[in-house]
SEKOLSE-620896 format. One record per residue (C-alpha): chain; residue in one letter; residue number from 1; x, z, y. Coordinates in nm, 3 decimals. Each point is the difference from the previous one (the first is absolute). Example, Ala and Ser with C-alpha at 12.3 -4.5 7.8 and 13.67 -1.06 7.14 Angstrom:
SEKOLSE-620896
{ch:A, aa:a, i:1, px:1.230, pz:0.780, py:-0.450}
{ch:A, aa:s, i:2, px:0.137, pz:-0.066, py:0.344}
//
This chain:
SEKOLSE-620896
{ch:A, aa:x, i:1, px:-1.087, pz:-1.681, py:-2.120}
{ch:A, aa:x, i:2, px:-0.201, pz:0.156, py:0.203}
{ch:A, aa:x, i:3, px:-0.004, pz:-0.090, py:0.356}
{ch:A, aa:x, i:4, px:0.235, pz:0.227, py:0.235}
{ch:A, aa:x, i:5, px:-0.131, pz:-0.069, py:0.332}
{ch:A, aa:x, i:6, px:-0.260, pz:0.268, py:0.129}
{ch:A, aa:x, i:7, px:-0.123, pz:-0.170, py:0.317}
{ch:A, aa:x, i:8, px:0.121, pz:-0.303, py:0.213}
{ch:A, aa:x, i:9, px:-0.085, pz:-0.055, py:0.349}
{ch:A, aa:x, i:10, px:0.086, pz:-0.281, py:0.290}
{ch:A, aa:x, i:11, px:0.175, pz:0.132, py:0.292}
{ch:A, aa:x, i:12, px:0.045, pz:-0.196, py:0.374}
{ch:A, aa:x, i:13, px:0.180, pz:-0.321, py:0.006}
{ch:A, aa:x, i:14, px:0.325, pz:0.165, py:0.119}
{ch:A, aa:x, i:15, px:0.174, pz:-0.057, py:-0.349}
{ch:A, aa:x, i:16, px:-0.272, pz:-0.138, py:-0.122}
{ch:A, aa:x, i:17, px:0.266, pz:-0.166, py:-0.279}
{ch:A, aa:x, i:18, px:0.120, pz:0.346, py:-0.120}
{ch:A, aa:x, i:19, px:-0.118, pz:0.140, py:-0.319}
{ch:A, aa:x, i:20, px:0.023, pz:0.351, py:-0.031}
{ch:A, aa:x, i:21, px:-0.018, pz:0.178, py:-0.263}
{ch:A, aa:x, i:22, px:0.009, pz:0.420, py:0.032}
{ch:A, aa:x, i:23, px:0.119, pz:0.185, py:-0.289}
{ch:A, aa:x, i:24, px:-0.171, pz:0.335, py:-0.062}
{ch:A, aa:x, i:25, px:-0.259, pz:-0.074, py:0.284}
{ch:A, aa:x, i:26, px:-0.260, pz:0.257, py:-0.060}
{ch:A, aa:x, i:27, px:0.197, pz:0.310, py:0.008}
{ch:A, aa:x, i:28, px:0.078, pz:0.243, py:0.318}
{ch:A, aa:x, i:29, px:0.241, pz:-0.265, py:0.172}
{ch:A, aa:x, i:30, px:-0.132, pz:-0.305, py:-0.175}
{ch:A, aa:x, i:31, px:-0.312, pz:0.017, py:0.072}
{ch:A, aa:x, i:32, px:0.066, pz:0.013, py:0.418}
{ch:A, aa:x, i:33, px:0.209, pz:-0.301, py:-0.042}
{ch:A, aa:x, i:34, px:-0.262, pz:-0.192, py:-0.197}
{ch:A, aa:x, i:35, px:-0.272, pz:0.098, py:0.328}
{ch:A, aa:x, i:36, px:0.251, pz:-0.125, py:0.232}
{ch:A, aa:x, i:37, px:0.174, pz:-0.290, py:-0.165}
{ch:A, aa:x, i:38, px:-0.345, pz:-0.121, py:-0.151}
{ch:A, aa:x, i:39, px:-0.132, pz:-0.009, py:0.371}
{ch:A, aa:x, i:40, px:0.299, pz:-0.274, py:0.091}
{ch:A, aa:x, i:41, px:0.112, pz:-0.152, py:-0.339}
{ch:A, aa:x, i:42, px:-0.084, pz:-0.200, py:-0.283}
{ch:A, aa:x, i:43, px:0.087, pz:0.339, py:-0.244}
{ch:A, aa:x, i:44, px:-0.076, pz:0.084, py:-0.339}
{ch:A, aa:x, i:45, px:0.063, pz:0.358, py:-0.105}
{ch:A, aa:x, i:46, px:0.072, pz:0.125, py:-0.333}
{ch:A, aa:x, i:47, px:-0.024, pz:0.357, py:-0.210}
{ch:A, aa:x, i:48, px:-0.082, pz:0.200, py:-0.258}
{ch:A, aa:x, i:49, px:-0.194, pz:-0.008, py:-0.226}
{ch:A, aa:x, i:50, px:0.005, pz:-0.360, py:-0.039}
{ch:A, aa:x, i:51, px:0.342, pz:-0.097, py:0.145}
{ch:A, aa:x, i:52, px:0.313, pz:0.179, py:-0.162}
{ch:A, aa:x, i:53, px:0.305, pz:-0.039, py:0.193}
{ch:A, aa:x, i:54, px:0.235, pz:0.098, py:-0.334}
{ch:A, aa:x, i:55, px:-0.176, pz:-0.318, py:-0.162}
{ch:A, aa:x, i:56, px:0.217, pz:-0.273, py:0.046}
{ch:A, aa:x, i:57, px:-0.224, pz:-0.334, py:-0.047}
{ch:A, aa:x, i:58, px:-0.289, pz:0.168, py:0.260}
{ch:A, aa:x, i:59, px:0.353, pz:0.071, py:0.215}
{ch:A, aa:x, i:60, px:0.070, pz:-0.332, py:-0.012}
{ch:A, aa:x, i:61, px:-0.328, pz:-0.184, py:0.030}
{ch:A, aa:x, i:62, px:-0.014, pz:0.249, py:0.363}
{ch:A, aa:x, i:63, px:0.287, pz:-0.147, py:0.168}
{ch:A, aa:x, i:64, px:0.000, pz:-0.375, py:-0.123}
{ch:A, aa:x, i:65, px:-0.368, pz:0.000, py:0.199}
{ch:A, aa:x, i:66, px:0.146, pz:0.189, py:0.341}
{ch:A, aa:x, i:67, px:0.261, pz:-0.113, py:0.280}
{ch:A, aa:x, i:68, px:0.029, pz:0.392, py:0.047}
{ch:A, aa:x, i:69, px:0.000, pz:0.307, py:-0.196}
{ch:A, aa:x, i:70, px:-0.085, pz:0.337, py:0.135}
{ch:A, aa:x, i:71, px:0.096, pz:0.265, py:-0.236}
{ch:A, aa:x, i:72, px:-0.170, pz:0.341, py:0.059}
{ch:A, aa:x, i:73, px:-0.059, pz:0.102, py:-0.386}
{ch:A, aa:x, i:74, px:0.178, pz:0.290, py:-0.096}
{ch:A, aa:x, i:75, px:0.053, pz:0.295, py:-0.236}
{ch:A, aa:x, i:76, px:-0.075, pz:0.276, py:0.264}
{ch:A, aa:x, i:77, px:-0.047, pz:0.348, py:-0.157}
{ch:A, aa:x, i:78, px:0.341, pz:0.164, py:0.085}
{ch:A, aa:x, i:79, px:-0.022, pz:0.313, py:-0.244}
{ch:A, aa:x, i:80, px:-0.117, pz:-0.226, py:-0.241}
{ch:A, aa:x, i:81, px:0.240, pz:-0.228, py:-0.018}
{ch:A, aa:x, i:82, px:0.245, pz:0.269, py:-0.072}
{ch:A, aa:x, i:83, px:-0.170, pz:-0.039, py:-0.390}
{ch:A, aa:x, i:84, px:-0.108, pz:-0.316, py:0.023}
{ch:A, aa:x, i:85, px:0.311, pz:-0.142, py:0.119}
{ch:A, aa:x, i:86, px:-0.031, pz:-0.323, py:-0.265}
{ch:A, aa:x, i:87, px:-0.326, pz:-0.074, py:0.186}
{ch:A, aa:x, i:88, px:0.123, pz:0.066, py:0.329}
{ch:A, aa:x, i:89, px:0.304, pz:-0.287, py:-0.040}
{ch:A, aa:x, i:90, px:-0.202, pz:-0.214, py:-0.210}
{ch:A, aa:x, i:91, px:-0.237, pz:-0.022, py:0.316}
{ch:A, aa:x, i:92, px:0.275, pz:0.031, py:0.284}
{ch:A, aa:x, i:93, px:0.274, pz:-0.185, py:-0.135}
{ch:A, aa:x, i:94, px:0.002, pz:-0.181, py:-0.312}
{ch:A, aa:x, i:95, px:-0.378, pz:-0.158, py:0.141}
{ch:A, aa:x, i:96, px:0.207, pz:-0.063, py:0.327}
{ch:A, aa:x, i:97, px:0.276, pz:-0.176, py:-0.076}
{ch:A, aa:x, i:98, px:-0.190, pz:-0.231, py:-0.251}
{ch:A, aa:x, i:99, px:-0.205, pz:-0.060, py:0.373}
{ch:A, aa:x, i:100, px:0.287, pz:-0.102, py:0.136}
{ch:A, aa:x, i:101, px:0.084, pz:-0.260, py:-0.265}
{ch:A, aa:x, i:102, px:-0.316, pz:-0.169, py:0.011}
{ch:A, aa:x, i:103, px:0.013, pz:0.017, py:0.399}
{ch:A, aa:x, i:104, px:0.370, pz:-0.185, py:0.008}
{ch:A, aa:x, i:105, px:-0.150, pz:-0.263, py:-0.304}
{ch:A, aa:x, i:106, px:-0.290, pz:-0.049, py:0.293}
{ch:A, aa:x, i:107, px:0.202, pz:-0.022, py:0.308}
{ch:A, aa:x, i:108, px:-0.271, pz:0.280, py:0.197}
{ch:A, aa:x, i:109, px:0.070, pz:0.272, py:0.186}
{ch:A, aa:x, i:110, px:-0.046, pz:0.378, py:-0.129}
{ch:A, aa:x, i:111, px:-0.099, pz:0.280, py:0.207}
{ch:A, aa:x, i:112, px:0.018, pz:0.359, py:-0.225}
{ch:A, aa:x, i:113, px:-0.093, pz:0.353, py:0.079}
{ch:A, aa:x, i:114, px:0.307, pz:0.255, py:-0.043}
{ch:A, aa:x, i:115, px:0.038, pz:0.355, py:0.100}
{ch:A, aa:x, i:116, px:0.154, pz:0.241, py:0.211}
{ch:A, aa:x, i:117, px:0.114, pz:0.155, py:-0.342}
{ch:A, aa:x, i:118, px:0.267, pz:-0.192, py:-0.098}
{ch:A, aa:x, i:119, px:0.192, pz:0.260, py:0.243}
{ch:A, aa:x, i:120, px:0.107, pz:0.332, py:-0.085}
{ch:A, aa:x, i:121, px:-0.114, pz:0.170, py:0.350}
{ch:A, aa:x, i:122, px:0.320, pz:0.162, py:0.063}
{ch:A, aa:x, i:123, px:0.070, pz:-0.247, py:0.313}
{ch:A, aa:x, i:124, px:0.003, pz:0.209, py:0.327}
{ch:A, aa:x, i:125, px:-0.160, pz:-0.281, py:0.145}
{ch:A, aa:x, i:126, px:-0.288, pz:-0.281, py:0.009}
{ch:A, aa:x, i:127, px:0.110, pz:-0.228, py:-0.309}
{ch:A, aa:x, i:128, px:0.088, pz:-0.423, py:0.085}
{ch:A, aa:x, i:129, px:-0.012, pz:-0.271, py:-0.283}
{ch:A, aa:x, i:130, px:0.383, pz:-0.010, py:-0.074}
{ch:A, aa:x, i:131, px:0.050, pz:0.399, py:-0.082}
{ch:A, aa:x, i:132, px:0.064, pz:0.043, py:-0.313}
{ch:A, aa:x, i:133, px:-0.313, pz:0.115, py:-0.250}
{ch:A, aa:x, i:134, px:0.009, pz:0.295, py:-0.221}
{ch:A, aa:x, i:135, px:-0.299, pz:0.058, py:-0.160}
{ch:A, aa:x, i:136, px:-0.077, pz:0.367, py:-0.111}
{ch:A, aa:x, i:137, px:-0.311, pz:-0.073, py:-0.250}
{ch:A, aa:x, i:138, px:-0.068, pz:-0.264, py:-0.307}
{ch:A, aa:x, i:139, px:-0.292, pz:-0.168, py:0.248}
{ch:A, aa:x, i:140, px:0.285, pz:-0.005, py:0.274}
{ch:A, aa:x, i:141, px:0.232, pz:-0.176, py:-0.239}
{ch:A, aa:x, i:142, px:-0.237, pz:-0.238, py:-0.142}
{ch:A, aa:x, i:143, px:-0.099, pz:-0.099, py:0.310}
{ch:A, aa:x, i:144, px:0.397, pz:-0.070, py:0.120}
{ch:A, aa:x, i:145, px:0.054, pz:-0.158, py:-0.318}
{ch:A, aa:x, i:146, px:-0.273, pz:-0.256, py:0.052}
{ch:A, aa:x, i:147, px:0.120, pz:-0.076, py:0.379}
{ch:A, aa:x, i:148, px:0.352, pz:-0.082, py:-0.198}
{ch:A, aa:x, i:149, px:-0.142, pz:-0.222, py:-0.198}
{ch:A, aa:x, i:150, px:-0.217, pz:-0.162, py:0.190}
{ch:A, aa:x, i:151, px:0.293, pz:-0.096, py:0.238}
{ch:A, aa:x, i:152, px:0.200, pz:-0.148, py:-0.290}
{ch:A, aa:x, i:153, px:-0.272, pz:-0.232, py:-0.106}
{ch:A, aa:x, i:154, px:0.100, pz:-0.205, py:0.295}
{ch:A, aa:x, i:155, px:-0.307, pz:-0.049, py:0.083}
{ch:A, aa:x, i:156, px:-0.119, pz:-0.011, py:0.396}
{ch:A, aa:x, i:157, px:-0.130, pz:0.386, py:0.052}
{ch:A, aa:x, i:158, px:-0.080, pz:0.247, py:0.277}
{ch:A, aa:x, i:159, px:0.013, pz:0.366, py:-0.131}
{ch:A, aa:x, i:160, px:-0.209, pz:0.192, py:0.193}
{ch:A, aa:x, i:161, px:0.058, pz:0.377, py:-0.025}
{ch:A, aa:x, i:162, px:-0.290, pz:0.252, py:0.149}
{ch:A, aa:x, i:163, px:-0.044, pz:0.380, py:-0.037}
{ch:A, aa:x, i:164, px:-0.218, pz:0.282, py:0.023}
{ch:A, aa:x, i:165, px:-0.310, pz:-0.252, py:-0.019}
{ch:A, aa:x, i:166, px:-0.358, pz:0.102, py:-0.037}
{ch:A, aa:x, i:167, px:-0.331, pz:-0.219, py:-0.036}
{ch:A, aa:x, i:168, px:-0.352, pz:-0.010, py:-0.097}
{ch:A, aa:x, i:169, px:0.093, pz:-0.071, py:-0.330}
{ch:A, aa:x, i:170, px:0.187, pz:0.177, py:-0.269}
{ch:A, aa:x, i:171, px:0.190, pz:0.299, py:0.024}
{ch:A, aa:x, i:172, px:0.219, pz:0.138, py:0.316}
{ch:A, aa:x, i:173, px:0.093, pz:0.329, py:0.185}
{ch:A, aa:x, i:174, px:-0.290, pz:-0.042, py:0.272}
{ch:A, aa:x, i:175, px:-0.275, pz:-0.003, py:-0.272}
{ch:A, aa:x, i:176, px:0.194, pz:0.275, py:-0.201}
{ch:A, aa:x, i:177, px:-0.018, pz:0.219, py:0.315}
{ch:A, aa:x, i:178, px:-0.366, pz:-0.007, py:0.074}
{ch:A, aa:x, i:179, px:-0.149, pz:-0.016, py:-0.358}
{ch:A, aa:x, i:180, px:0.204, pz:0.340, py:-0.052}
{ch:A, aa:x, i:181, px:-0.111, pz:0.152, py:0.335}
{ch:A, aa:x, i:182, px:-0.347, pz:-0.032, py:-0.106}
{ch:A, aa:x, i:183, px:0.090, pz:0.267, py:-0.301}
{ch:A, aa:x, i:184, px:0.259, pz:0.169, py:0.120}
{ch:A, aa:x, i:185, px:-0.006, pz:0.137, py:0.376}
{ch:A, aa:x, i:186, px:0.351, pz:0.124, py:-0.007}
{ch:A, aa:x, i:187, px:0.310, pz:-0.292, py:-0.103}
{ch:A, aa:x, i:188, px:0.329, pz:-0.050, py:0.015}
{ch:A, aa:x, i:189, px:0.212, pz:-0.261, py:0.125}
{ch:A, aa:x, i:190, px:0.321, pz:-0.101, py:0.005}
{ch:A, aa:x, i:191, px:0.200, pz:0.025, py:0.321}
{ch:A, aa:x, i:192, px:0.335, pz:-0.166, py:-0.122}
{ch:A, aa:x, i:193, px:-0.116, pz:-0.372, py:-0.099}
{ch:A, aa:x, i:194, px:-0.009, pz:-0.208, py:0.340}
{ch:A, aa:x, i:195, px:-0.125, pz:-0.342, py:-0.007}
{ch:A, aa:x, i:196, px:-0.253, pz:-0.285, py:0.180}
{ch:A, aa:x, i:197, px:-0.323, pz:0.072, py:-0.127}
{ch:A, aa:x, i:198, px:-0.132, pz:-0.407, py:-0.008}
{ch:A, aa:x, i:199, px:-0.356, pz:-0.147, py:-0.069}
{ch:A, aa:x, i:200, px:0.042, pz:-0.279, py:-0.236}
{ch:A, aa:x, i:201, px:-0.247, pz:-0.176, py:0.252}
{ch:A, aa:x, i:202, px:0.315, pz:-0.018, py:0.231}
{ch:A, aa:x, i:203, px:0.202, pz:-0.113, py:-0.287}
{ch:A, aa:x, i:204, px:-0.225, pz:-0.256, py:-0.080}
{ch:A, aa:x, i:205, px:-0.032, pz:-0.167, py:0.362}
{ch:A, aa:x, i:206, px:0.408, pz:-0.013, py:0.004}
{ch:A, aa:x, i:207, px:-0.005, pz:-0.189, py:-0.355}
{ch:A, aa:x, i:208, px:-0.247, pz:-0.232, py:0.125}
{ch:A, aa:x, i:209, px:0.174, pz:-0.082, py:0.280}
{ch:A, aa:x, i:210, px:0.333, pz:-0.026, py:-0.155}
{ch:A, aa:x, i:211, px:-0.177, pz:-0.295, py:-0.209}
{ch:A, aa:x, i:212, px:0.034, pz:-0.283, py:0.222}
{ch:A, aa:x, i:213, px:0.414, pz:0.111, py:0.087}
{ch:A, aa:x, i:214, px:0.074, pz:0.067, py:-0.388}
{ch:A, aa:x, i:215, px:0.314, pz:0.234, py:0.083}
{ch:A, aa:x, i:216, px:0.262, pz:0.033, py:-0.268}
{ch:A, aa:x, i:217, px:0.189, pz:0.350, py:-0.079}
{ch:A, aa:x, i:218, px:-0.125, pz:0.377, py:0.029}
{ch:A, aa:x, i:219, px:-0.169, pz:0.153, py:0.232}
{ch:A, aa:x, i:220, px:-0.163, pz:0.322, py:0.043}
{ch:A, aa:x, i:221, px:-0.369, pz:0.056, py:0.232}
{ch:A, aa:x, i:222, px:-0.156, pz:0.356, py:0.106}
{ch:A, aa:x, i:223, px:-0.208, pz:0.095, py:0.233}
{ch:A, aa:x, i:224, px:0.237, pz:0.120, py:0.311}
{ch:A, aa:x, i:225, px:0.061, pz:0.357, py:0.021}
{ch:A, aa:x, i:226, px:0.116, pz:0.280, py:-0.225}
{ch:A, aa:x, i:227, px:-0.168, pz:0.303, py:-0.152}
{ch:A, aa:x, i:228, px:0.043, pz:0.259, py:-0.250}
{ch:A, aa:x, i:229, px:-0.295, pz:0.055, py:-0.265}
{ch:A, aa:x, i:230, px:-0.127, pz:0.358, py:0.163}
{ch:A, aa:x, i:231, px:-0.008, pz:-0.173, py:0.294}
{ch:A, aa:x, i:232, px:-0.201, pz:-0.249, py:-0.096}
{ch:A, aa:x, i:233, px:-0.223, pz:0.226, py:-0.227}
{ch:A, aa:x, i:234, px:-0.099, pz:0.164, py:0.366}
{ch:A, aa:x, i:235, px:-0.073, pz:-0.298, py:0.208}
{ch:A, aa:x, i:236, px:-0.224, pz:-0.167, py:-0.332}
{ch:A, aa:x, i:237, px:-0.225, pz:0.375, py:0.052}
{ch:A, aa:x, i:238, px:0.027, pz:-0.024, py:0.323}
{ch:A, aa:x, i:239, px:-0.145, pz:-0.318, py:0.046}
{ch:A, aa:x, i:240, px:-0.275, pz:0.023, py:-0.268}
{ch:A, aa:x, i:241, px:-0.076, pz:0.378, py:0.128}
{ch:A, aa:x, i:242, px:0.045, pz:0.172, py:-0.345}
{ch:A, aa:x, i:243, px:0.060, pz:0.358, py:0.002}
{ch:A, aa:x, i:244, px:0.299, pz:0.038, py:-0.222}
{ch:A, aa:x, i:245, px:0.236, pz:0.252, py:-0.013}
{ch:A, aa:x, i:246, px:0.386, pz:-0.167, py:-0.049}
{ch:A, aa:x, i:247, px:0.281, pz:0.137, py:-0.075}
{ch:A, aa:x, i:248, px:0.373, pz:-0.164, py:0.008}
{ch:A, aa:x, i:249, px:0.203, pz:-0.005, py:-0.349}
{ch:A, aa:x, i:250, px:0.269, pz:-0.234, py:-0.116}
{ch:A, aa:x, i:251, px:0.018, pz:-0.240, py:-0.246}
{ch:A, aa:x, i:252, px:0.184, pz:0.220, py:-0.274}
{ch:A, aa:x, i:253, px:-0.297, pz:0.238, py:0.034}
{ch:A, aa:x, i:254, px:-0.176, pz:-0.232, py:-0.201}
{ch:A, aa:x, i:255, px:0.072, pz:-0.147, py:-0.345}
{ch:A, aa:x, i:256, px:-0.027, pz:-0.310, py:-0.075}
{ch:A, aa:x, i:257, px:0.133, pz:-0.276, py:-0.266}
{ch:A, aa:x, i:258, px:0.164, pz:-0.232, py:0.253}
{ch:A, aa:x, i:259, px:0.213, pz:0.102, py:0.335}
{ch:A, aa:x, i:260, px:-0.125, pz:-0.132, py:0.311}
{ch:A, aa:x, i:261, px:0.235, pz:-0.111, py:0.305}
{ch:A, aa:x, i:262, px:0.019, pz:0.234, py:0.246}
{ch:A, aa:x, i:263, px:0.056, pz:-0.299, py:0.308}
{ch:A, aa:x, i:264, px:-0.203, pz:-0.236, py:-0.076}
{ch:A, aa:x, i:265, px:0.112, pz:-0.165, py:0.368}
{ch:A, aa:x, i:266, px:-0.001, pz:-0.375, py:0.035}
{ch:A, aa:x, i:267, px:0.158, pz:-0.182, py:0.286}
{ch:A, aa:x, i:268, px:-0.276, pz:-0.310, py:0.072}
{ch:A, aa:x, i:269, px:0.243, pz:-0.190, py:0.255}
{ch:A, aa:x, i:270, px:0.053, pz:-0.287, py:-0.241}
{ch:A, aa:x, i:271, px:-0.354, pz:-0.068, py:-0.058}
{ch:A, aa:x, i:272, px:-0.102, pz:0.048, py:0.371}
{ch:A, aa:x, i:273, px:0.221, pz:-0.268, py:0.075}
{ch:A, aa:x, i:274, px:-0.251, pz:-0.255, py:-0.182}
{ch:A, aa:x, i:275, px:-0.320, pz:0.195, py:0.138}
{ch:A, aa:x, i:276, px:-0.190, pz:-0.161, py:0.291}
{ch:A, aa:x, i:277, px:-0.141, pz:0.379, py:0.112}
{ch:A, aa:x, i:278, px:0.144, pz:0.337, py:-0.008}
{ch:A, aa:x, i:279, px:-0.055, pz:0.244, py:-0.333}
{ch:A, aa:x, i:280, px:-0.262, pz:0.292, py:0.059}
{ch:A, aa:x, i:281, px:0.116, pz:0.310, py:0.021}
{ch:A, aa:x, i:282, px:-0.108, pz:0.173, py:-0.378}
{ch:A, aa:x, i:283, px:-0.298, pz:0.251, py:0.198}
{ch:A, aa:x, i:284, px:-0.219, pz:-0.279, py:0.147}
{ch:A, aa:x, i:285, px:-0.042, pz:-0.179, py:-0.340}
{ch:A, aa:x, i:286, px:-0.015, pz:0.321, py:-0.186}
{ch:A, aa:x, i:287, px:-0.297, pz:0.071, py:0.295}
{ch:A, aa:x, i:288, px:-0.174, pz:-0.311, py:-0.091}
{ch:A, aa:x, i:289, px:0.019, pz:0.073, py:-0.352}
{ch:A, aa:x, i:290, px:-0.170, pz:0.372, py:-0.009}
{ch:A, aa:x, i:291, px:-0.276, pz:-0.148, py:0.261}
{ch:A, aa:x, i:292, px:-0.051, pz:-0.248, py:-0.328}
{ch:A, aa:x, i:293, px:-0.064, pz:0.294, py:-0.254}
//
């Protein structure tokens, strides 16, 4: 078999006798946490094309050589998924749970990526880890379904769910925006989906430092703040001084394969509680990140 492991790289003597392996490490949130985990721990990261987290024995051989798991791989294309729902589970779930299995048989700790989908957006207010999920979509679903299952492989695991992220890497809302500004001059954008817009740069810091606490349960991380998707359409312009003429719609203007949550809220008290600094509001991250481009 060809070897899995893509890079490895000695971090500061910290926990200098943790292995970690990262799961789906070069895509839009993997890759952040590979920069930042790389730069403190022994960590190995893993992806396609040579690592396939549906094949069992490369699964396996992953988590008997780590003390902790990060999970970020993931079937991501929402509309997609909606036709490729076999896929979708295969990657989300079924991979998952068989995670989980391996991770009990090991006795290490997991830490895996979830969404703010699993909810149906109907909550008039921020969502917390114990209300009750209701996806709307088959990536929503498949997403829950693996969270299920990973919890009854007994194994030790932190779910960590995010939303609204965006990255260098792969594909997100940010990089949607301004690639279709540069054709288009007039858009629109949707005025009734609120959420936390949130860099996976942030995300990745708070995973690194939840490393040496290993938490157990759910928990859900955004940047602080709320904002609907016009809204943040105008400050992205704003900031990178694009003349673009926007327009406010709502979401069932638009067609599409899979329904998005309209509040896509999270309440981060239960995380902050572990953090040793306060969460950035979602604009001065956002800031940092159009400066980047």
């Amino acid at each position: 078999m060809r070897t899995a492991r893509i890079f490895l790289t000695t971090g500061h003597a910290e926990m200098a006798d943790e292995k970690v392996a990262i799961v789906g490490g070069s895509g839009m949130l993997g890759s952040d946490v590979a920069l930042l985990c790389g730069q403190r721990f022994d960590t190995a990261v893993f992806d396609l094309p040579d690592f396939d987290i549906t094949n069992d024995r490369q699964l396996e051989e992953v988590v008997a050589n780590a003390s902790i798991v990060i999970n970020c791989a993931a079937y991501t294309n929402v509309d997609k998924a909606e036709s490729e729902t076999d896929l979708a589970f295969a990657v989300n779930a079924d991979a998952v749970s068989r995670f989980g299995a391996f991770a009990r048989k090991a006795g290490i700790w997991v830490l895996h990526i979830s969404t703010d989908f699993v909810f149906d957006g109907m909550s008039d207010r921020p969502y917390i880890e114990t209300d009750q999920p209701n996806p709307l979509n088959a990536y929503g679903r498949s997403k829950l379904t693996g969270e299920q299952l990973l919890i009854e492989s007994g194994c030790r695991y932190c779910i960590m769910r995010l939303e609204w992220t965006y990255g260098l890497r792969g594909s997100n809302f940010v990089m949607k925006l301004i690639n279709r500004a540069k054709t288009d001059g007039k858009l629109k954008v949707v005025d009734d989906q609120t959420g936390s817009p949130t860099a996976t740069v942030e995300a990745a810091k708070v995973i690194c430092r939840l490393l040496a606490k290993k938490p157990e349960g759910i928990f859900h991380f955004a940047s602080d703040g709320y904002v609907n998707r016009y809204e943040m359409a105008r400050f992205i312009f704003d900031r990178v001084s694009m003349d673009v003429s926007l327009s406010r719609c709502s979401s069932s203007d638009f067609v599409t394969a899979a329904v998005r949550p309209l509040n896509s809220r999270f309440d981060c008290s239960k995380i902050k509680t572990l953090l040793d600094e306060p969460i950035e509001g979602w604009q001065e991250p956002l800031e940092r990140f159009l400066r980047q481009l």
